[in-house]
N, C-alpha and C positions, 0 to 999 in steps of 0.2 A: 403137533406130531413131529413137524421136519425140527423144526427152529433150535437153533446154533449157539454158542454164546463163544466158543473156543475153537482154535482148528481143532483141537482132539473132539469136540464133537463133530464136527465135522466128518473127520474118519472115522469116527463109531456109526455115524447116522449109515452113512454111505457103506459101511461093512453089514451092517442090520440089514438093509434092502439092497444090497448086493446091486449097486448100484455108483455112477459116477459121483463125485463132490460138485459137478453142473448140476446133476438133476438135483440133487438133494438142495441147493441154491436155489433152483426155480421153482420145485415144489416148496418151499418156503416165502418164498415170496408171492407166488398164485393164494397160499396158505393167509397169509400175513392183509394184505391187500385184498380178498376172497376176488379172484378173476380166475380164469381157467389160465390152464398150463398153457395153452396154445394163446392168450392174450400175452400173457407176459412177457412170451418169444417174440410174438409181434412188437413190441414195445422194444425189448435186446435189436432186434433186426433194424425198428428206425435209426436205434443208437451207432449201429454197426456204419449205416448209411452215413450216417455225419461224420464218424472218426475215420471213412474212406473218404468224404468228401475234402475235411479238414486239410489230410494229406495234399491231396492234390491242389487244393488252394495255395495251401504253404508254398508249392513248390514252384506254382504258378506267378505268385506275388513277390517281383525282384524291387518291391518299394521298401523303404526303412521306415521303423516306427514313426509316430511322430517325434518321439526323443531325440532322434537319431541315432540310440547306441545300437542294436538289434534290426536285422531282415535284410542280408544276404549270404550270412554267412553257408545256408543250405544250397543256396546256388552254387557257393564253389566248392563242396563237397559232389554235390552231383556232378559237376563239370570234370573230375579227376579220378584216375582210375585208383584201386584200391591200391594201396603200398602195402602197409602191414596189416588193417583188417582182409577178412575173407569176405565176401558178400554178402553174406547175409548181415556179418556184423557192422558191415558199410551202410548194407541200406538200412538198418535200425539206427544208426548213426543220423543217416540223410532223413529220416522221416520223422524221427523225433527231432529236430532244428526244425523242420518243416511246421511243423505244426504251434510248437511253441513258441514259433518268430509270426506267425498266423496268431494267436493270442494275442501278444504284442500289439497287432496290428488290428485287432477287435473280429478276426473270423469268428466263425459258429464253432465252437469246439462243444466236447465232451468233459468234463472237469473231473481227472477221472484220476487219483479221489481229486483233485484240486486243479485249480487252472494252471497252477505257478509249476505245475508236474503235468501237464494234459499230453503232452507228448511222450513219454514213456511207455506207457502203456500199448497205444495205436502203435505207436513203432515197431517196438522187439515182438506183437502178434501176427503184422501183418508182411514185415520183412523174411518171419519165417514162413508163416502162413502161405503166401505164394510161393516160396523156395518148397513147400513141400504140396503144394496142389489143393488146399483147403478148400473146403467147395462153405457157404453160408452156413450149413447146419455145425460146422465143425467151428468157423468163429464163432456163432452163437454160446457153442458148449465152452470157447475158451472165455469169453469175457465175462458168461458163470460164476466160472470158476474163479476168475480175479476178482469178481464181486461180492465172493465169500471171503476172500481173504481181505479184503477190503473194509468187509463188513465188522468180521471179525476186529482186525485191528484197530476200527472208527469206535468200538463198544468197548474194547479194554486198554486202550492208548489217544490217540489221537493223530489226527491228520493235519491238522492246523500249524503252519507254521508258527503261529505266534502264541501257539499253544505248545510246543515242542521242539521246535527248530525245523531246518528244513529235513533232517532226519525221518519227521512226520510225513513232509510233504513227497518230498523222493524218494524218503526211502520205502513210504508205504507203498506207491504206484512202482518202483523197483520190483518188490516183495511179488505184488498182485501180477506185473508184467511176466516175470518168469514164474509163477504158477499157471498163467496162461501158456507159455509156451510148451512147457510141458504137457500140457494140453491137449494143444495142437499135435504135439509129438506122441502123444496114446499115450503115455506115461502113466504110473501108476498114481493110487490116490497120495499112498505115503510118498513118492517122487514129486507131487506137485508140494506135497507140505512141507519138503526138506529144500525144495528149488525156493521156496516165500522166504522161512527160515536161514538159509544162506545169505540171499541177498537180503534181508531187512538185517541181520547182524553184523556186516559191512558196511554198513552206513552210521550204524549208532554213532553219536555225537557230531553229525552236520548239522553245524550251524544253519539259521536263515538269515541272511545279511544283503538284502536288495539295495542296492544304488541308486540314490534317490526317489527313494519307498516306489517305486517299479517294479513289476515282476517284469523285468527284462535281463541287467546285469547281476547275479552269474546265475541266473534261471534260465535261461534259454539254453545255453549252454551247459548247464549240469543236465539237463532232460538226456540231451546227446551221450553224455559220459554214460549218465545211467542206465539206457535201455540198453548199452552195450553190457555193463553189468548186470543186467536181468538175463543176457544170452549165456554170462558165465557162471550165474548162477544154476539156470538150467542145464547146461549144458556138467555140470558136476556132478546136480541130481540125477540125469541119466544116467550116468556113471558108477552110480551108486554110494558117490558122497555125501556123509551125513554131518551135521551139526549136531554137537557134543552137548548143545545148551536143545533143549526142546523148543517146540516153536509157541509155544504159550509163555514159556518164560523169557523169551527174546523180546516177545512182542512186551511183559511187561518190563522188562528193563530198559526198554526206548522209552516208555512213559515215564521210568524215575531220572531218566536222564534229562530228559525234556525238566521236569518239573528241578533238578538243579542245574539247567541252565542258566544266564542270565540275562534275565531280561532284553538287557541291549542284543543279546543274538538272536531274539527270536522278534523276528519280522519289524523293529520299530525301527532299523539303520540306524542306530547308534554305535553299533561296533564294528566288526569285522571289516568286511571289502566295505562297508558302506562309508566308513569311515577314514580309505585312504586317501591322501592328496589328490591324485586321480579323479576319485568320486565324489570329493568335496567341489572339485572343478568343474565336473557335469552339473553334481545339483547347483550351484551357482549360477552357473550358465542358462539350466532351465527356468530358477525362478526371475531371471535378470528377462526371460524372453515374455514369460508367465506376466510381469509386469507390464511389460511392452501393449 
């Protein structure tokens, strides 16, 4: 009865029973899984508990990976006052580093859609999320809602870096982030689908190029860039900015992108950052320790 295959079903489901694009996700999933409605939120609610805990781990833990490249960079963003972001877009900034340098480090995250993106997500929901007084029931309805667009995208694209680039990986949890925030912010159904829409067609053609097959260099740090891009993507669709390309055909054009990528950009570090002087001289250095 709920089940999805497209955002535009999505918005029909949700127009039909006159209802949220959350409910119409959890009624699909209680559907899909046969558990009641109120199981499934308890399940959303554990999830909610780890992607708060995550945070505060990250920000707690001033150790560096084992690699060494990644885990302080979030400490000295917390330590300095905002210059050119505003605060909320600071602390999506600060909490996405937090948590993705926390992966690095092996914490308990959410892989939400993926670990090499886990930060994204938690970030730009919970930075706004407190800036506007969220109380539980209200993140519940937002991470829903990012788990439809999530879902959506997993079923006609993909999420896998080495399936797509990291396009897939950030730009899907991008996408998902500011349909949550809008969300959070009441925004309408078609505001949450124009907020996915904007930010996933900003991103088309990111590479995935890990440094020394790590998801540490430039993953930790694209999470950062990105969750600030999911505030700007929402923050247009409030506004009433629309993308010219619908959101079903965005999402399949990241797929044909991915699929003429090449190979070396998607997740095997044979091209891009993986392959500069720079990152030839870490991985060296690591397998030289690796040996040891």
């Amino acid at each position: 009865m709920f089940e999805y295959a497209a955002v535009a079903d999505l918005l029909s489901l949700a127009e039909k029973y006159n209802t949220s694009l959350a409910q119409i996700v959890l009624r699909r999933e209680a559907e899909e899984y046969e558990l009641t409605e109120q199981q499934v939120t308890e399940k959303m609610e554990q999830r909610l508990t780890i992607f708060a805990d995550s945070i505060k781990e990250g920000l707690y833990d001033d150790r560096l990976s084992l690699s060494g490249m990644v885990g302080r960079d979030a400490g000295r963003i917390e330590k300095m006052e905002p210059v050119l972001l505003g605060n909320i877009a600071h602390r999506a900034l600060l909490y996405a580093l937090a948590v993705s340098e926390g992966n690095a480090k092996m914490h308990k995250i959410v892989a939400c859609p993926t670990a090499g993106s886990c930060g994204i997500v938690p970030a730009a929901v919970f930075a706004v999320g407190e800036a506007k007084g969220a109380d539980r029931e209200r993140y519940c309805s937002a991470f829903f809602t990012a788990a439809g667009i999530g879902n959506v995208i997993a079923r006609n694209a993909c999420v896998a870096g080495a399936v797509g680039g990291c396009q897939a990986e950030c730009g899907t949890a991008a996408a998902m982030a500011a349909a949550a925030v809008v969300d959070i912010l009441r925004g309408t159904s078609e505001q949450i689908a124009q907020a996915a829409t904007l930010a996933l067609k900003n991103v088309l053609g990111l590479v995935c190029d890990p440094v020394a097959e790590l998801v540490e260099v430039p993953c930790v740090k694209r999470n950062g860039f990105y969750a600030v891009h999911a505030l700007t993507a929402a923050e247009m669709a409030m506004a009433g900015v629309k993308s010219v390309i619908p959101p079903d055909e965005v999402i399949a054009a990241m797929y044909e992108i991915g699929k003429m990528m090449p190979v070396a950009l998607r997740e095997t570090s044979e091209g891009g950052l993986a392959r500069t002087p720079a990152a030839r001289t870490v991985q060296n250095r690591l397998q030289n320790q690796q040996g040891h």
